[in-house]
DRENSE-15232 format. One record per residue (C-alpha): z, x, y. Coordinates in Angstrom, 1 decimal. Layout:
BEGIN
(vexkol (Z, X, Y)) ...
This chain:
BEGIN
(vexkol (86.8, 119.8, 110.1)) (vexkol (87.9, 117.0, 112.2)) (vexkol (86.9, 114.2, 109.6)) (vexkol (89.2, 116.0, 107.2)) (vexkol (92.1, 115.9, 109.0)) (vexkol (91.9, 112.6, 110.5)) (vexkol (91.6, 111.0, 106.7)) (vexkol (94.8, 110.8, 105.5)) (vexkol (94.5, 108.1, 103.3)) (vexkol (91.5, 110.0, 101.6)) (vexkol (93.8, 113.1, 101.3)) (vexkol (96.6, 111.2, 100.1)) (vexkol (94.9, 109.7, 97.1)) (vexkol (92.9, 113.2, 96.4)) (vexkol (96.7, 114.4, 95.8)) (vexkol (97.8, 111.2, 94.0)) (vexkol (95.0, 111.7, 91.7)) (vexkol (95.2, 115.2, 91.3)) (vexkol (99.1, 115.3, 90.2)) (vexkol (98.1, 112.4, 88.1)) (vexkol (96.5, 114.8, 86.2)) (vexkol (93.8, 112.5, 85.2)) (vexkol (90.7, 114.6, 87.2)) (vexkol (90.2, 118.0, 87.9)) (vexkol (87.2, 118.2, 89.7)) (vexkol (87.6, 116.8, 92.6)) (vexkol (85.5, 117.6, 95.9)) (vexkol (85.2, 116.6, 99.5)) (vexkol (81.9, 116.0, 101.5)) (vexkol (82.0, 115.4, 105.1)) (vexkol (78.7, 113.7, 106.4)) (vexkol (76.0, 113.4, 109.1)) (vexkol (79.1, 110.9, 110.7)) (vexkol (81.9, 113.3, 110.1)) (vexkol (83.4, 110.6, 107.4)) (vexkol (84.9, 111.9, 104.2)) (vexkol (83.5, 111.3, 101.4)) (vexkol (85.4, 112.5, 97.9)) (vexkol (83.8, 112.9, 94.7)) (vexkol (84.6, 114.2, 91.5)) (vexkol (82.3, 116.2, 88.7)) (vexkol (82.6, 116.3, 85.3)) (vexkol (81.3, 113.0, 84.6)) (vexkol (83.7, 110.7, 86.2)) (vexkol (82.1, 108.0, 87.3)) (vexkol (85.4, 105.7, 87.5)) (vexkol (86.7, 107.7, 90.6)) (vexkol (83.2, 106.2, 92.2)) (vexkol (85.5, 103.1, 92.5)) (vexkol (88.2, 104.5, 94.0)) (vexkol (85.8, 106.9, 96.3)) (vexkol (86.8, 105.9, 100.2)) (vexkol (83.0, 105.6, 100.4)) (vexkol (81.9, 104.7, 96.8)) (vexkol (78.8, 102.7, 98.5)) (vexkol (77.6, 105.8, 100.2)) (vexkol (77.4, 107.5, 96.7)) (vexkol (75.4, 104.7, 95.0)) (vexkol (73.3, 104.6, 97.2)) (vexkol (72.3, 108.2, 98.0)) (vexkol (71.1, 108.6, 94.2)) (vexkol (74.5, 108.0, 92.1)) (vexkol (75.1, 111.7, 91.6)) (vexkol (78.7, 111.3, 90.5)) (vexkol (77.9, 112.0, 87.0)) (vexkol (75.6, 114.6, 87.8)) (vexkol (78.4, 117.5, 89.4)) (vexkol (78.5, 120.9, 87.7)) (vexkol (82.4, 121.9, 87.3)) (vexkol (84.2, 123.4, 89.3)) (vexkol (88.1, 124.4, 89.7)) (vexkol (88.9, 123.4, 92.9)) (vexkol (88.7, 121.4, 96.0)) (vexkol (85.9, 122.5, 98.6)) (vexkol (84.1, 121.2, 101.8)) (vexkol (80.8, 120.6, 102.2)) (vexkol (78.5, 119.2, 105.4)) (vexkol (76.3, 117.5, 103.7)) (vexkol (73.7, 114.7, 105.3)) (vexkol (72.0, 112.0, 103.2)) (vexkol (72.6, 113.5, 99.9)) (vexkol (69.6, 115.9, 100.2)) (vexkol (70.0, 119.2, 99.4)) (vexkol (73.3, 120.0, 100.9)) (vexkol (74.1, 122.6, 103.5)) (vexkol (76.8, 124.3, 101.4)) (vexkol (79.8, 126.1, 102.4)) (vexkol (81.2, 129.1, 100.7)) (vexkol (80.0, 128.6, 96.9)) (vexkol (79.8, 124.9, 96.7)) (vexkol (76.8, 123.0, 95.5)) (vexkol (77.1, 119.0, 94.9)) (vexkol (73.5, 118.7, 93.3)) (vexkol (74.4, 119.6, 89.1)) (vexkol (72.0, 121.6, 86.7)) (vexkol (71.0, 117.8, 85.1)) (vexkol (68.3, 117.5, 88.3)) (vexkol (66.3, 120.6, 87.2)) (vexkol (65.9, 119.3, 83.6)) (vexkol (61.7, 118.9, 83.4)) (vexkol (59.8, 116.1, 83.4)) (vexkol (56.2, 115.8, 82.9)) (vexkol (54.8, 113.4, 85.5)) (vexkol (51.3, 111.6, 85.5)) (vexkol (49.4, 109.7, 88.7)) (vexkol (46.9, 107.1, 87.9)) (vexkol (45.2, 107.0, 91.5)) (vexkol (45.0, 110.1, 94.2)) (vexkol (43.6, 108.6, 97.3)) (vexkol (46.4, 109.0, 100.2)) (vexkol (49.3, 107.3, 98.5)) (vexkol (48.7, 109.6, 95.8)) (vexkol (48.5, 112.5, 97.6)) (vexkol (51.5, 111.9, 98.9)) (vexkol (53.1, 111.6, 95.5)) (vexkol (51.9, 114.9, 95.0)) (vexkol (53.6, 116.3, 97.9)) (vexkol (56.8, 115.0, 97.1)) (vexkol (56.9, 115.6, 93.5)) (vexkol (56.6, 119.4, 94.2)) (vexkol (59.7, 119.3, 96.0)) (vexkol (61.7, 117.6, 93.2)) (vexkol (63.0, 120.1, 90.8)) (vexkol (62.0, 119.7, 87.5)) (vexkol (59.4, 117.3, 88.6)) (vexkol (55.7, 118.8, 87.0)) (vexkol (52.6, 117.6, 87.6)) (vexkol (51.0, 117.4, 84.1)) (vexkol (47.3, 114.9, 85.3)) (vexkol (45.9, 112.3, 87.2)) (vexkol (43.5, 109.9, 87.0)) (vexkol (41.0, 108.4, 89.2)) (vexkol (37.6, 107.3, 88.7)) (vexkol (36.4, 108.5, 92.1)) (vexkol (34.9, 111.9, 92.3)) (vexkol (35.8, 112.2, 95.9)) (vexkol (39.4, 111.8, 95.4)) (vexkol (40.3, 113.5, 92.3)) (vexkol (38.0, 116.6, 94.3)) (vexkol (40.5, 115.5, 97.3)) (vexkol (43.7, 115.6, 94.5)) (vexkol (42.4, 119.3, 93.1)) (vexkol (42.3, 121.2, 96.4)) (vexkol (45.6, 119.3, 97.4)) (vexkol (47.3, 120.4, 94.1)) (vexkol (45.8, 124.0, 94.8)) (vexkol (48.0, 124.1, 98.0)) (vexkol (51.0, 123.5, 96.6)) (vexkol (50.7, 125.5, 93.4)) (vexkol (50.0, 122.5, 91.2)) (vexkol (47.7, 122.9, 88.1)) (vexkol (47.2, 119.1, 87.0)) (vexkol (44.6, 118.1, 84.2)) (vexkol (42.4, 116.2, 85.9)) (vexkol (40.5, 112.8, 84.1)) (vexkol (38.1, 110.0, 85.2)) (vexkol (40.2, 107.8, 82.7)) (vexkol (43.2, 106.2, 82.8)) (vexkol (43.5, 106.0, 78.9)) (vexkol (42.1, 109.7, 78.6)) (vexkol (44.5, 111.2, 80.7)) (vexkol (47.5, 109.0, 78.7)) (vexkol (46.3, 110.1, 75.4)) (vexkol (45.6, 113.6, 75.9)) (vexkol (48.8, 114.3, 78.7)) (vexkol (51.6, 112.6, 76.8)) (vexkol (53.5, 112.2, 80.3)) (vexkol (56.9, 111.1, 80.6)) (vexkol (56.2, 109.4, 83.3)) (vexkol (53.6, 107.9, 85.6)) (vexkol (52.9, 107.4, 89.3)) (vexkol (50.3, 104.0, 89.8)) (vexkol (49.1, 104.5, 93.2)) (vexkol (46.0, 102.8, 92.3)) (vexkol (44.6, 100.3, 94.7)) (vexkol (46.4, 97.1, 95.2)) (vexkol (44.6, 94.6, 92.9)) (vexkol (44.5, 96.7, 89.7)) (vexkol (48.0, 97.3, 89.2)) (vexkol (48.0, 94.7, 86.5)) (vexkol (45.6, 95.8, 84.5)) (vexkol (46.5, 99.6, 85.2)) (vexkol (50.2, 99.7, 84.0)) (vexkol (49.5, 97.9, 80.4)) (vexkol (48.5, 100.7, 79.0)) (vexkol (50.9, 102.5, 80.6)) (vexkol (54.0, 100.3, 79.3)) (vexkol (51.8, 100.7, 75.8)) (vexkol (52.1, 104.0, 76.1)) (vexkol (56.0, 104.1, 76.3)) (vexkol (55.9, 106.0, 79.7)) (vexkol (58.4, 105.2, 82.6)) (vexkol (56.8, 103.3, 85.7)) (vexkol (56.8, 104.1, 89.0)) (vexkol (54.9, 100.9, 90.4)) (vexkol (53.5, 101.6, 93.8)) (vexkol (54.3, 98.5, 96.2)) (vexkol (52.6, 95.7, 95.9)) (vexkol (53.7, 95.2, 92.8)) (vexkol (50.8, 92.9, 92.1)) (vexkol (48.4, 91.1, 94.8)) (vexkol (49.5, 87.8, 92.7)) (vexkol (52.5, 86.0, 92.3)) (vexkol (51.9, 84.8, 88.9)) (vexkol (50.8, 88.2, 87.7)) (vexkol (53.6, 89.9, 89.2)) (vexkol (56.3, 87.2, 87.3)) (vexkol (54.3, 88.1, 84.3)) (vexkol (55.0, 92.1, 85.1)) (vexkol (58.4, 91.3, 86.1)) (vexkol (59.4, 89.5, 82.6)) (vexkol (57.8, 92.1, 80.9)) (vexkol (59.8, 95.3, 82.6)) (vexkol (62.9, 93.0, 81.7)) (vexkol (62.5, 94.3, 78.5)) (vexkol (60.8, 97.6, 78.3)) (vexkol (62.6, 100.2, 76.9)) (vexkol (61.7, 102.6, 79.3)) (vexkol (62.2, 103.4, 83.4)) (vexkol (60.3, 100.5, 85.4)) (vexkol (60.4, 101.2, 89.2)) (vexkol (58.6, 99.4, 92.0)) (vexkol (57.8, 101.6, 94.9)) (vexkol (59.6, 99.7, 97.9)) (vexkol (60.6, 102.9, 99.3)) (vexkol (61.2, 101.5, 102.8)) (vexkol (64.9, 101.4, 102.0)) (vexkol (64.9, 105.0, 101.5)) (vexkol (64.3, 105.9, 104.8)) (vexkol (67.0, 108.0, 106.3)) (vexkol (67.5, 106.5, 109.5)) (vexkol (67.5, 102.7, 107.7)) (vexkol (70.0, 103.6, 105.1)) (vexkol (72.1, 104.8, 107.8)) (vexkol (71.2, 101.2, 109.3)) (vexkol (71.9, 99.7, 105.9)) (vexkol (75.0, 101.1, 105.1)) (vexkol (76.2, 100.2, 108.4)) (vexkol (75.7, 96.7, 107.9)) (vexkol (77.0, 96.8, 104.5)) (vexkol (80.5, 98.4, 105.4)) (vexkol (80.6, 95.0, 108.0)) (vexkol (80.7, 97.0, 111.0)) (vexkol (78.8, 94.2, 112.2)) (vexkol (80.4, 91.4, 110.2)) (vexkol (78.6, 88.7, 108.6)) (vexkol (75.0, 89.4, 109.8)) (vexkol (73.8, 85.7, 111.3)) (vexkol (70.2, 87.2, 112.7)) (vexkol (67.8, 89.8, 111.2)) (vexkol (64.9, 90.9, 113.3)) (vexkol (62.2, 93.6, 112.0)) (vexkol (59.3, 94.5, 114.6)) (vexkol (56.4, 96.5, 113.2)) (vexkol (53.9, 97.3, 116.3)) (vexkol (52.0, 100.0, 114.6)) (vexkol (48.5, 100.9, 114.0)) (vexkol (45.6, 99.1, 111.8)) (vexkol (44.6, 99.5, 108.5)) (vexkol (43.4, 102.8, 107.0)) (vexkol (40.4, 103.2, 105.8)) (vexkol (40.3, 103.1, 101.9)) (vexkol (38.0, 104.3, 98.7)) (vexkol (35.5, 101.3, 98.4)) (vexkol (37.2, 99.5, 101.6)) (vexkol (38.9, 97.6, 99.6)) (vexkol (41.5, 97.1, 102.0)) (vexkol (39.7, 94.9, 104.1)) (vexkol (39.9, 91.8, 102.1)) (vexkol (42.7, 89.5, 101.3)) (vexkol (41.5, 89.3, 97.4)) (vexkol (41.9, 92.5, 97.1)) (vexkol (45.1, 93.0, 98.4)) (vexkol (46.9, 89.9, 98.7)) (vexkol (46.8, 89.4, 102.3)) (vexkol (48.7, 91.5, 104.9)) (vexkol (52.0, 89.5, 104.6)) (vexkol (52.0, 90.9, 100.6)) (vexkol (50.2, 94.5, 100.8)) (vexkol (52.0, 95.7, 104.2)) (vexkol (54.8, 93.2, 104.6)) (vexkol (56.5, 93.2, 101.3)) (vexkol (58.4, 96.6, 102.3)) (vexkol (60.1, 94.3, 105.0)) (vexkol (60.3, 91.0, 103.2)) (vexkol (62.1, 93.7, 100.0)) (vexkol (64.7, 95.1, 103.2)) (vexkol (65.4, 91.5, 103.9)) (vexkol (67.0, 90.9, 100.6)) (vexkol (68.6, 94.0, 100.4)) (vexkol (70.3, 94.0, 103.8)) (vexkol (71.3, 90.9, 103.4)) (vexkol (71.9, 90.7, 100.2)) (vexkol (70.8, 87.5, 100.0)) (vexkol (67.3, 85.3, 99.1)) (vexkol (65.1, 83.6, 101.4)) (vexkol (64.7, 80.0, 100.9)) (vexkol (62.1, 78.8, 102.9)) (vexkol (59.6, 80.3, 105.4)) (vexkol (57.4, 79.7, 108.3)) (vexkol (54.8, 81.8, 109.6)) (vexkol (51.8, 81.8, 112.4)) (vexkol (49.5, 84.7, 112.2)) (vexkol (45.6, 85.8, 112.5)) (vexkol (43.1, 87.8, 112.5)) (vexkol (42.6, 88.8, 116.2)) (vexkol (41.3, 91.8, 116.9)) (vexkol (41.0, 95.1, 114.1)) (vexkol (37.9, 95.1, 111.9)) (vexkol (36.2, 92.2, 113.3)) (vexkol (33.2, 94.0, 114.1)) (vexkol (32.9, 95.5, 110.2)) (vexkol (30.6, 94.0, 107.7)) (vexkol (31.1, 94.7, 104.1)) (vexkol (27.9, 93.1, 101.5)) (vexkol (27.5, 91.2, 104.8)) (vexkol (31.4, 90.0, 104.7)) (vexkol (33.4, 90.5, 107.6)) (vexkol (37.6, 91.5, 106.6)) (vexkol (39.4, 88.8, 106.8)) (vexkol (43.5, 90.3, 106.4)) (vexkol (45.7, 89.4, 109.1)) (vexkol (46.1, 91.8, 112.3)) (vexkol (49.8, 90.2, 113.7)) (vexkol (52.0, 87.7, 112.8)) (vexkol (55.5, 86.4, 113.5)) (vexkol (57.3, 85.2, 110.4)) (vexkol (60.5, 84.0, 110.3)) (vexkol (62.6, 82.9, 106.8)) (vexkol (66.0, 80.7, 106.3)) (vexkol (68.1, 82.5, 103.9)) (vexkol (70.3, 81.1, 101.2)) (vexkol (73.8, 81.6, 103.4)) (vexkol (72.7, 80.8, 106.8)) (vexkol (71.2, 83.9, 108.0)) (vexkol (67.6, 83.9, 109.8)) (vexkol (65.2, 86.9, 110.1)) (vexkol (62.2, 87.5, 111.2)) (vexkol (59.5, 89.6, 111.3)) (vexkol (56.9, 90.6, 114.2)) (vexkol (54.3, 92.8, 113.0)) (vexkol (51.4, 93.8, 115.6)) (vexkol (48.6, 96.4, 113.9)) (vexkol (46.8, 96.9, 117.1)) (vexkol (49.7, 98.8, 119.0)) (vexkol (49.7, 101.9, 118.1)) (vexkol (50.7, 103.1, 121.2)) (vexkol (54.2, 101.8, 121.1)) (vexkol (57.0, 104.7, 121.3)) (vexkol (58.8, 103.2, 117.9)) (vexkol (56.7, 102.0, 115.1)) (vexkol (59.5, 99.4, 113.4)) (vexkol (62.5, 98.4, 115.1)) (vexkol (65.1, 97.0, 113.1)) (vexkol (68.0, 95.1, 114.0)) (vexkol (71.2, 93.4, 112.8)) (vexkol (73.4, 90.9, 114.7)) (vexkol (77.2, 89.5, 113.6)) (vexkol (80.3, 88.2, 114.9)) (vexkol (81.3, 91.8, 115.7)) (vexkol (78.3, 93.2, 117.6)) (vexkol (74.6, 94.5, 116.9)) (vexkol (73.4, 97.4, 115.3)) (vexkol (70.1, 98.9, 115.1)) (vexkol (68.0, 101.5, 114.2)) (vexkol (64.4, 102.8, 115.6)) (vexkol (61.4, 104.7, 113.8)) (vexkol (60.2, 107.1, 114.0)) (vexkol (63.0, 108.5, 116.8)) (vexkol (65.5, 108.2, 114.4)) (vexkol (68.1, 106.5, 116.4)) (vexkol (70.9, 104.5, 114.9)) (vexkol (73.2, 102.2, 117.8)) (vexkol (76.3, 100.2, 117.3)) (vexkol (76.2, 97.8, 120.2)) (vexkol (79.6, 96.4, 119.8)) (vexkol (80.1, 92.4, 122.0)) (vexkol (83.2, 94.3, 123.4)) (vexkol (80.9, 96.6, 125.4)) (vexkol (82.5, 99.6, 124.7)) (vexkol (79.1, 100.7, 123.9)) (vexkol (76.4, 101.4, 123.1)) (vexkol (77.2, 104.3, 120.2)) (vexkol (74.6, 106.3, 119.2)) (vexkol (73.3, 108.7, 116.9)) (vexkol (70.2, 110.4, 115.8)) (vexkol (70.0, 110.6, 112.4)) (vexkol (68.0, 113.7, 110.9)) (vexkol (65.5, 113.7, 107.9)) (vexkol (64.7, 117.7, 106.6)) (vexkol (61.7, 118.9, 107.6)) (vexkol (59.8, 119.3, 104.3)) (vexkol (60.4, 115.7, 103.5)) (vexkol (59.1, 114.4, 106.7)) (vexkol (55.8, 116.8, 106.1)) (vexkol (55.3, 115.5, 102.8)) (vexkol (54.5, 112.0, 103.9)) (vexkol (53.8, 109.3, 106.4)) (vexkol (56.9, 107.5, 105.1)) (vexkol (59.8, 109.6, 107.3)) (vexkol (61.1, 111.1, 104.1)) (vexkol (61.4, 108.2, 102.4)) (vexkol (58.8, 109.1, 99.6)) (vexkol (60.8, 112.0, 98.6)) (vexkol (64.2, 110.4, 98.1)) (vexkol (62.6, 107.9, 96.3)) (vexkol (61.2, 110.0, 93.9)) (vexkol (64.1, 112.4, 93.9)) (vexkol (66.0, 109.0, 92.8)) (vexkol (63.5, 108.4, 90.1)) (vexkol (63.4, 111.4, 88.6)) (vexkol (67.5, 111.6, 88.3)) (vexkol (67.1, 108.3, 86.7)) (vexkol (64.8, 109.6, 84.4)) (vexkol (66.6, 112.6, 82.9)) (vexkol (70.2, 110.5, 83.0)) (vexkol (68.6, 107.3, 81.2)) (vexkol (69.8, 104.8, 83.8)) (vexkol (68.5, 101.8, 85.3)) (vexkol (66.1, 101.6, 88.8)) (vexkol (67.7, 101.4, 92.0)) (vexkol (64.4, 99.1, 93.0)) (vexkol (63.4, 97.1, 90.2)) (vexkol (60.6, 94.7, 89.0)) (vexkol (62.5, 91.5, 90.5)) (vexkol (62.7, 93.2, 93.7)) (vexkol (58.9, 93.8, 93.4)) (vexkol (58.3, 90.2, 92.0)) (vexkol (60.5, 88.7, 94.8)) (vexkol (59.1, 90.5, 97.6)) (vexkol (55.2, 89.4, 96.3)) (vexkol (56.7, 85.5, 96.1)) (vexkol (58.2, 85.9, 99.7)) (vexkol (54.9, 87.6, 101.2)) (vexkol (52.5, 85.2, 99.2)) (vexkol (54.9, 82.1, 100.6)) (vexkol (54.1, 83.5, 104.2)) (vexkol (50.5, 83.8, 104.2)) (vexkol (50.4, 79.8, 102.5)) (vexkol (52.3, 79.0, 105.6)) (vexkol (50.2, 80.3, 107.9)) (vexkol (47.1, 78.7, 106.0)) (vexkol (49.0, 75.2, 105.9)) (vexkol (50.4, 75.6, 109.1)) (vexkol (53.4, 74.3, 108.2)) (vexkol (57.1, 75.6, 106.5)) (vexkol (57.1, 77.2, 102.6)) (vexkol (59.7, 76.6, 100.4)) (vexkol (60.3, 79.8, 98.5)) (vexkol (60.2, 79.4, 94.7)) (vexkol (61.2, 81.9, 92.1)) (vexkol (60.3, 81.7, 89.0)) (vexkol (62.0, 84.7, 87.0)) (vexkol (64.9, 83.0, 86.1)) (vexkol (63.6, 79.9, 84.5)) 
């Protein structure tokens, strides 16, 4: 393997470490871009710090503690941390992600369906109930679970189904403004959270949430899952390792189609969901912060209601959520992004564009081709590369695989007791940011951004 041999530093400190006497399992993965990555088993999570990729790890799931032992130094191709491509006999997913959990879903209308999907491909994942109190959708959830060899219970009632499943965890995919309400008696019920994005249509209601996970004994999860798309977390990493430097300018597009249509239309109104800028955008105001790694302090943003649903007429209403909008935020260090969404273009090749410019050049990533580039300002380039998602977890979703390693993240969390990779002050935060946009637009004039989870 090419990687292998060109990393001599990385071999030099497996040998240091290995006459040191200190670690015995010790193993070498070479991914999607032929760098080495070495890990240990056995529990070791100090050699994450001396890893020549420790961020990689992280952020692929934190499986360092989670290696079965072995005697040995092997080679693996592995991409993304899924479910490797072994060589010879090696496997770097442990016996501790088969371990069962009992999961619940409060909520089976598309987003739920989709949790299905992807929970069936998580070992040790088992779908113990839902609840919804639509007919049409738990009949919609029975025949889906049917086809993938599922045997839920199946309840009208959130409190029912909590009392008589006992799960150890539970999926809210419920609709946008009962998230509040619905996860009370979930928290009550000592279950860990997997909040479905928004994390509430309110900003007040969501710091409430927020201060409340601070302190809940058990998993609390907000479903941003945006960052868990492989192609972006190549994208992310990227930036991350300062391939690009100091990222001045951060531009997300979205040019996609318009709203879905929903149980009850619900969708269609912004008191029901919080306005576009909070139910769609708060994936991309959430990918802000985390690129950056860095908050938003002020934002402006012109946007309308052009051209999808205008024609629609609910109890005599006609929708009134935002079609497009350009939105651009200052951030705490200097950096600007932006964000152009368009929901009436969904014939555009790439659904979200994403890109990141520095001092060194300007990368960027494409959905759903897949394409990663490295545009370095010395114009050696353009580099690219495609960047692959498997097939089952592209299937199970309209997310490009990010709903599976999502809830393949969750789950390990769940059976190793540690914290959430996305947690409720990302989902607070990203509800504050969003709600701050659409005020802008209504003022038509610039938002200062105010949170209020650390007072």
């Amino acid at each position: 393997m090419r990687s292998l041999v060109g990393s001599a530093r990385a071999l030099k400190m497996v040998s240091m470490i290995m006459l040191q006497g200190t670690y015995k399992d010790i193993f070498i993965c070479v991914n999607a871009l032929g760098k080495m990555i070495v890990i240990c088993g056995g529990g070791c999570n100090l050699f994450a710090d001396r890893a020549p990729d420790r961020g990689r790890a992280i952020a692929r799931g934190g499986y360092l503690d989670q290696m079965a032992p072995y005697d040995s130094i092997r080679m693996c191709r592995q991409s993304h941390w899924q479910k490797p491509i072994c060589e010879g006999r090696f496997c770097c997913m442990g016996d501790h992600m088969s371990e069962t959990r009992t999961y619940a879903i409060i909520g089976c209308g598309m987003m739920g369906r989709e949790h299905m999907s992807n929970l069936a491909l998580v070992p040790g994942a088992e779908l113990a109930a839902i609840a919804d109190p639509d007919e049409g959708s738990r009949e919609a959830a029975k025949a889906h679970a049917k086809s993938l060899g599922q045997s839920p219970q199946l309840f009208s009632n959130a409190d029912d189904m909590l009392s008589a499943a006992k799960p150890d965890a539970v999926i809210i995919a419920s609709p946008n403004f009962t998230h509040y309400d619905v996860v009370k008696p979930v928290m009550d019920a000592g279950c860990a959270v997997l909040l479905e994005k928004p994390m509430c249509t309110d900003p007040a209601d969501a710091l409430a949430l927020a201060k409340a996970a601070a302190s809940y004994d058990n998993l609390f999860w907000v479903g941003l899952e945006y960052r868990y798309m492989p192609p972006v977390t190549e994208f992310i990493e990227r930036v991350h390792h300062g391939v690009a430097g100091d990222i001045k300018m951060l531009a997300i597009r979205e040019h996609r189609f318009p709203f879905l249509v929903k149980v009850g239309d619900w969708n269609r109104f912004n008191r029901n969901t919080g306005g576009t800028l909070v139910e769609k955008c708060c994936h991309f105001f959430d990918l802000m912060r985390h690129i950056l790694r860095d908050e938003p302090v002020r934002v402006y943003a012109s946007g309308a209601a052009d051209v999808n649903h205008l024609d629609e007429r609910y109890n005599g209403e006609t929708p009134d959520i935002l079609d497009n909008a350009f939105v651009m935020l200052d951030f705490a260090s200097g950096a600007r992004a932006v964000l152009d969404l368009c929901m009436f273009a969904e014939g555009s090749p790439e659904q979200e564009e994403i890109s990141a410019v520095g001092p060194m050049g300007k990368l960027e990533v494409k959905l759903p081709g897949g394409v990663v580039t490295w545009a370095p300002r010395d114009k050696s380039g353009p580099f690219e590369e495609h960047i692959s998602v498997p097939p089952d977890a592209l299937a199970a979703g309209d997310h490009h695989g990010a709903t599976y390693f999502q809830q393949r993240d969750f789950h390990a969390a769940l059976v190793n007791g540690t914290k959430p990779l996305i947690t409720a002050r990302d989902g607070y935060r990203s509800v504050v940011i969003g709600a701050a946009a659409q005020e802008s637009i209504a003022r038509r004039q610039p938002v200062d951004i105010i949170y209020k989870d650390e007072e």
